[in-house]
C-alpha positions in Angstrom: -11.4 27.3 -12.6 -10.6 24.2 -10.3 -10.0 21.3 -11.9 -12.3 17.8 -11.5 -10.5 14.7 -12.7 -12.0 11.1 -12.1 -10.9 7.6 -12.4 -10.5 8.0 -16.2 -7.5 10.5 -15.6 -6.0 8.2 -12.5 -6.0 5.0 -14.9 -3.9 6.8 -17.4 -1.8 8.6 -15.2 2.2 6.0 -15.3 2.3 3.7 -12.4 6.2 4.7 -12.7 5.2 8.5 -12.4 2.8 7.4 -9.3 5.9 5.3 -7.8 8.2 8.7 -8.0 5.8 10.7 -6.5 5.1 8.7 -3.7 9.0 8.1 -2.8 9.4 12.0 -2.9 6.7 12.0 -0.5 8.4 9.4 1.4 11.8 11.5 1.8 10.0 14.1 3.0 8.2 12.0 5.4 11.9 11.0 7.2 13.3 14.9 6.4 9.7 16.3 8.5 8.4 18.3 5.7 5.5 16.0 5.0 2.7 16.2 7.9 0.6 13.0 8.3 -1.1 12.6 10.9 -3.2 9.6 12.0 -6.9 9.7 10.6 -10.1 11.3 12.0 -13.6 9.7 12.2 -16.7 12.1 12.1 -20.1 11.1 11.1 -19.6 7.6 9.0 -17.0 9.8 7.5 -13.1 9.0 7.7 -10.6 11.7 6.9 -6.7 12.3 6.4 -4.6 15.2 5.8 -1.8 16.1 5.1 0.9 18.9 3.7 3.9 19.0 1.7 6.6 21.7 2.4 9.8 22.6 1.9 12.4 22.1 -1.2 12.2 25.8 -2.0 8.8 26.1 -2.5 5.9 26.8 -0.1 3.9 22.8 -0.7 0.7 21.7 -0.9 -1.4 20.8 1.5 -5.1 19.1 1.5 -7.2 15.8 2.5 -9.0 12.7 1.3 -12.4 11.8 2.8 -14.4 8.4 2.2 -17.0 7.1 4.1 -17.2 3.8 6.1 -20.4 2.7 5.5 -21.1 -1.1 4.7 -21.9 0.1 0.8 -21.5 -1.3 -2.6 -19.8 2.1 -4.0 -15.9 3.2 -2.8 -15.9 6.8 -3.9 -13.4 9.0 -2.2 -12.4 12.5 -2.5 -8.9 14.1 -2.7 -8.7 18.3 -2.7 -5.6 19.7 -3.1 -4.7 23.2 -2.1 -1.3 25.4 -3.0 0.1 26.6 0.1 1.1 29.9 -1.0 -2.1 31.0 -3.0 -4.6 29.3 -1.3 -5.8 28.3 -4.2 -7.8 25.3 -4.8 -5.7 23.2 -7.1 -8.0 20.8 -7.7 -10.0 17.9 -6.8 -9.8 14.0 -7.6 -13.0 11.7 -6.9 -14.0 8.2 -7.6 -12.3 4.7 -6.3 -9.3 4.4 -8.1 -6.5 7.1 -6.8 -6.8 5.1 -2.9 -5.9 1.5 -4.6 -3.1 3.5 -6.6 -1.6 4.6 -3.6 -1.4 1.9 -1.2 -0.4 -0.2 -4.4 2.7 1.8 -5.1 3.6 2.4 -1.2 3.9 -1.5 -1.1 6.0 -1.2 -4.3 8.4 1.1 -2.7 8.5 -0.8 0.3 8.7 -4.1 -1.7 11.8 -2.8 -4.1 13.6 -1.8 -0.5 13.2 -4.8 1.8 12.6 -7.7 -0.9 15.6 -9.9 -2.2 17.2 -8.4 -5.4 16.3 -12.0 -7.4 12.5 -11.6 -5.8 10.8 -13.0 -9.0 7.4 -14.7 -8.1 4.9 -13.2 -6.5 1.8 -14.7 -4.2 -1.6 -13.0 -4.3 -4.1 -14.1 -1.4 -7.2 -11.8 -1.9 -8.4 -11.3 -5.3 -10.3 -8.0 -5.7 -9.1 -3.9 -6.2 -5.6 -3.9 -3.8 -4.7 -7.2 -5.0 -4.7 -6.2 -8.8 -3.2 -3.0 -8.1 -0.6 -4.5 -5.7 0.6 -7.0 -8.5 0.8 -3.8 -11.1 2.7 -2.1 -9.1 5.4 -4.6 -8.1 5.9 -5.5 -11.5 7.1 -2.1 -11.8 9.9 -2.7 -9.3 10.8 -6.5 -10.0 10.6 -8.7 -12.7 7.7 -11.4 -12.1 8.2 -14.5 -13.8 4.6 -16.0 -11.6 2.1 -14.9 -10.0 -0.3 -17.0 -7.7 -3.6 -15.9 -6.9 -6.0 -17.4 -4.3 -9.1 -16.6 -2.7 -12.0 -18.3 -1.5 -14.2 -17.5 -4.5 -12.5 -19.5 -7.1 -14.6 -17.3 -10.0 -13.1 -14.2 -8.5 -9.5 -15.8 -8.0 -9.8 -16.9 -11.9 -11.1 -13.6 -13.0 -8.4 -11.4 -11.2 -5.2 -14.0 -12.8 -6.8 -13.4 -16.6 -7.0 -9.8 -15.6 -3.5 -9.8 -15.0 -2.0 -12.0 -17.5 -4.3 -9.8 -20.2 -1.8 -6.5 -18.6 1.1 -9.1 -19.2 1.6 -10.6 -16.1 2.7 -14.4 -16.1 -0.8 -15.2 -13.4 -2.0 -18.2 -12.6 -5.0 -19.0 -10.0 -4.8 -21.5 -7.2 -6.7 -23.8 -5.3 -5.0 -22.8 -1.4 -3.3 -20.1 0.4 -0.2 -22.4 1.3 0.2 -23.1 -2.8 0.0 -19.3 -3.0 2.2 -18.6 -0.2 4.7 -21.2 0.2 7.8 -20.8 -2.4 6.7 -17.2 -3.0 9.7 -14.8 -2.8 7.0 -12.1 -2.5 3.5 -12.4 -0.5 0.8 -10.3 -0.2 -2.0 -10.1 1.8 -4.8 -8.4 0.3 -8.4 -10.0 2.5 -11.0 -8.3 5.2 -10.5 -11.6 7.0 -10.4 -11.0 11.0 -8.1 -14.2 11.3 -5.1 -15.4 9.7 -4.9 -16.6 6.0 -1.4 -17.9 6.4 0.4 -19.6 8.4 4.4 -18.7 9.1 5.8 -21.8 8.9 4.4 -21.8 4.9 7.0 -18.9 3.9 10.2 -20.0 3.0 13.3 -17.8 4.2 13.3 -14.6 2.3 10.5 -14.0 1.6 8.5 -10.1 1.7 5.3 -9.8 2.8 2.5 -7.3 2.6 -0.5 -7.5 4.8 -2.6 -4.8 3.4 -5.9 -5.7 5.3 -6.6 -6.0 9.4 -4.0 -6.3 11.8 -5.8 -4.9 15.0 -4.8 -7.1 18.3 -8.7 -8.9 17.5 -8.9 -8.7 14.3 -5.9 -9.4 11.8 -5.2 -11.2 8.7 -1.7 -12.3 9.4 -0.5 -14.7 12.9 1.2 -13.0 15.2 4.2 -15.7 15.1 5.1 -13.9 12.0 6.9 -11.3 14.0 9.3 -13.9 15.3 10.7 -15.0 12.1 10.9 -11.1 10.7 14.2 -9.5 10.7 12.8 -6.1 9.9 9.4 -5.2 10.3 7.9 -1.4 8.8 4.9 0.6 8.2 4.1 3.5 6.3 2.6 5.3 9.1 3.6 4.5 12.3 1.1 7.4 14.0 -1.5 5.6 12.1 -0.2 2.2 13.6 -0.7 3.2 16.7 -3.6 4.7 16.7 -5.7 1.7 16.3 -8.1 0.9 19.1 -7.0 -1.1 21.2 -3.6 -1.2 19.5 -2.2 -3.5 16.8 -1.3 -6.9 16.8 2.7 -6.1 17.0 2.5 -3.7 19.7 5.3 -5.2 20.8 7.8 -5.5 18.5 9.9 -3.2 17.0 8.1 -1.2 14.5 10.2 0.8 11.6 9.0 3.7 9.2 9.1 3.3 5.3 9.9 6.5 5.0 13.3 6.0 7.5 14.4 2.9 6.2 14.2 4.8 2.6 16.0 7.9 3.6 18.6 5.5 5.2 18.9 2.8 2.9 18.2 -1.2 4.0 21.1 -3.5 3.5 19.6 -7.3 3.7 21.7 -8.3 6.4 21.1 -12.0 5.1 18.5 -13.1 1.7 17.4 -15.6 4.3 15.8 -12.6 6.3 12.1 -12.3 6.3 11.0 -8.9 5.9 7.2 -7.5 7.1 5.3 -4.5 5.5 2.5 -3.7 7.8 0.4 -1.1 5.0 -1.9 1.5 6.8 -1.8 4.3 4.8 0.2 6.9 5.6 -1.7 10.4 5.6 -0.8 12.8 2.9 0.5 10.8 0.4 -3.1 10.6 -1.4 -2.5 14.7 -1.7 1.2 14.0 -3.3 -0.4 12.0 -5.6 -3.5 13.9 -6.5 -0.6 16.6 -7.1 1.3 14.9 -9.0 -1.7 14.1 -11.0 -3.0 17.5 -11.3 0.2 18.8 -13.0 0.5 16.1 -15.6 -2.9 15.9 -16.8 
């Protein structure tokens, strides 16, 4: 019988265990046995796929679809299929496995490109990807603060006792340059079409994450950013580029997650500042959703 699990079963699966799944994923990404291509739009519908072979064992392969309608509910659905049977492994639904994953991809990318000594963390955005995002990077460095702003200062407030009730040493603040500036990690978590920072706030060395817009019109980061970044990577550069009408860093020179991984990044200098540019990368949700499957 295929297997249903929900949110329940995502929020007890290890962040650690979601971390190690999603660098597996990662190295297969740079070795070519993971196939991600960019996203498909049908019908108020968005979907990704993707497939995991190799390592002596025919994979997985499958997709997540959520819609993109202006709605108060985030449901998505994960199916995940075993390449050799064709069987239907299972199937993951509610709002919680997406969060998990784009949390943990910036972890991996965050325990790769940030300083060693990264201890404080800023939080601009305060709702799902923010909290994750500070979960996950606690799992990968050791957070002696964490700032949180928004604009709503109940929802900035909220999110910070959140975190300090899961242990984290949260604070809320009253602007995005208190959050921002002295941070040796920053990320961006906001729908905002313009920027919520600006680069002459972060001190050298610091990581940041922009997990919301960075189209060429619409983008929650400036584009000066890319002048002080000594190495700038996504998770998915098809998905980068696939934006209409392009993203904001067209330009510049773009690396892969799963690349600078595989190869290992040495910090040329701790003064660098280093760029995550999150879009999902496809198939990853299906890793996970595997990995979850056969530990539940």
């Amino acid at each position: 019988m295929t297997r249903l699990l929900t949110d329940a079963d995502v929020h007890a699966f290890p962040i650690l265990a979601a971390l190690d799944a999603l660098r597996e994923a990662l190295r297969a990404h740079a070795r070519g046995t993971l196939s991600a291509p960019a996203r498909l739009h049908a019908a108020n519908l968005a979907f990704t796929v993707g497939a995991l072979s190799g390592g002596g064992r025919q994979g997985v392969l499958g997709f997540r679809a959520y819609h993109t309608l202006d709605a108060p509910h985030d449901d998505q659905l994960v199916a995940v299929w075993d390449a050799a049977t064709g069987k239907l492994e299972g199937v993951v639904v509610g709002s919680a496995l997406g969060p998990l994953r784009t949390a943990c991809l910036g972890a991996v990318a965050a325990d790769l490109l940030a300083r060693p000594d990264a201890r404080t963390l800023g939080l601009i955005g305060s709702g799902v990807q923010a909290r994750a995002h500070a979960l996950a990077v606690a799992q990968v460095r050791s957070l002696t603060r964490v700032r949180v702003y928004s604009r709503s200062a109940q929802r900035r407030e909220a999110l910070a006792h959140d975190l300090r009730a899961r242990g984290l040493p949260a604070e809320a603040v009253g602007s995005a340059q208190e959050a921002a500036g002295g941070s040796d990690l920053l990320t961006l978590a906001t729908n905002s079409p313009v920027p919520v920072i600006e680069s002459g706030w972060l001190e050298p060395g610091t990581h940041v994450t922009t997990l919301g817009p960075k189209e060429r019109e619409r983008h929650e980061f400036p584009a000066d950013l890319a002048n002080r970044a000594g190495l700038i990577v996504t998770d998915s550069p098809a998905q980068l580029g696939a934006y209409p009408g392009g993203h904001l860093l067209a330009g510049a020179p773009v690396k892969a997650l799963s690349t600078v991984l595989e190869a290992g990044y040495l910090r040329p200098s701790p003064d660098d500042i280093t760029l995550f540019l999150s879009v999902g990368l496809a198939g990853t949700e299906v890793a996970l959703a595997h990995a979850l499957l056969n530990r539940t």
